[in-house]
C-alpha positions in Angstrom: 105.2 220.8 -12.7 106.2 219.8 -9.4 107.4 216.0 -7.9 107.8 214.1 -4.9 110.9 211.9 -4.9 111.6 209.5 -1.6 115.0 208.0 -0.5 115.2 205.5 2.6 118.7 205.7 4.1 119.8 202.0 3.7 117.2 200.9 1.3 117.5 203.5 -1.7 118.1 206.4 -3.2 116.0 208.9 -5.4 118.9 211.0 -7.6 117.9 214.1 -9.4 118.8 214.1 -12.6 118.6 216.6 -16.1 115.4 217.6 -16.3 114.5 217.9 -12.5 116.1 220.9 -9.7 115.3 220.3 -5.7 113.0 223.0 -4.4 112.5 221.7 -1.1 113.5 218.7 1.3 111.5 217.1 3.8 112.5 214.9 6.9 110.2 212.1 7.5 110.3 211.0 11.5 108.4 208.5 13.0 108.5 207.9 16.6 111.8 210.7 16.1 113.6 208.5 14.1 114.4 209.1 10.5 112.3 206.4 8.6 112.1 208.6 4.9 113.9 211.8 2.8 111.3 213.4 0.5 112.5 215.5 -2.2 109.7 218.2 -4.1 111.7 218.7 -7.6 110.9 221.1 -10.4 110.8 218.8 -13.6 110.8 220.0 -17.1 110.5 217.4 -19.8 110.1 213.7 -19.7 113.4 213.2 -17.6 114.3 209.8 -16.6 114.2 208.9 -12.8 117.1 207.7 -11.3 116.3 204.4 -8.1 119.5 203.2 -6.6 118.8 200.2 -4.7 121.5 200.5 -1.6 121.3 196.8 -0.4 124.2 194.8 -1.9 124.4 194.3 -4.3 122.9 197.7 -5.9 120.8 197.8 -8.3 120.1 201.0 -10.1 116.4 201.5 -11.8 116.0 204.3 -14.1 112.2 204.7 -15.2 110.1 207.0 -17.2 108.8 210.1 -14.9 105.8 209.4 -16.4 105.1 206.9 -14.4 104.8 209.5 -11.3 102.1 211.7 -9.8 102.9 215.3 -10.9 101.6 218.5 -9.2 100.7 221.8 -10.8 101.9 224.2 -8.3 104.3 223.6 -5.2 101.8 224.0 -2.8 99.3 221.0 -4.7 103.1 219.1 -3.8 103.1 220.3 -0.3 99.8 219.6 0.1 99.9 216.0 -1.1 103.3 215.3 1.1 101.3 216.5 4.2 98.8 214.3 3.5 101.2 211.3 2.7 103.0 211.8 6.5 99.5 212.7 8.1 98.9 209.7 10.7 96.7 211.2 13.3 97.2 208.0 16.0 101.2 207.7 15.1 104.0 209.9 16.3 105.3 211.0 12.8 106.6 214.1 11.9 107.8 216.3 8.4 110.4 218.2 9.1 111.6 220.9 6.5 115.7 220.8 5.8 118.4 221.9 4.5 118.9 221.0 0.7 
């Protein structure tokens, strides 16, 4: 099973935890600034998920992963992130990176 974390630089985090390994990493750009970090993990379990809310003062969330959408496969995760960052009138852009 396969999800989709998000971060915003300044606004919070996503952190992987036990129970959940980064297969991929995803730039989101709109107008070709960074606005969003997505994050497909691989999670086994019922790990906990790990906010941290980067505004001071921070505030850390932890919540049940159950409580997220979960994909089958990596490319039903894929998919669903394309569509997510798929504004046909906007100037955004996914960009794959480094992880």
């Amino acid at each position: 099973m396969y999800v989709i974390l998000t971060s915003k630089t300044g606004e919070f985090r996503t952190e992987l935890g036990d129970g959940l390994s980064s297969i991929e990493a995803y730039d989101y750009l709109f107008c070709g600034r960074q606005r969003a970090h997505f994050v497909i993990a691989r999670i086994s379990g019922e790990p906990k998920i790990t906010i941290v809310d980067e505004a001071p003062p921070p505030v850390v969330n932890v919540i049940p992963s159950k409580f997220l959408p979960k994909f089958a496969t990596l490319e039903d995760a894929r998919r669903e992130l394309q569509h997510l960052a798929s504004t046909p009138s906007l100037d955004v852009t996914l960009v794959r990176v480094a992880h």
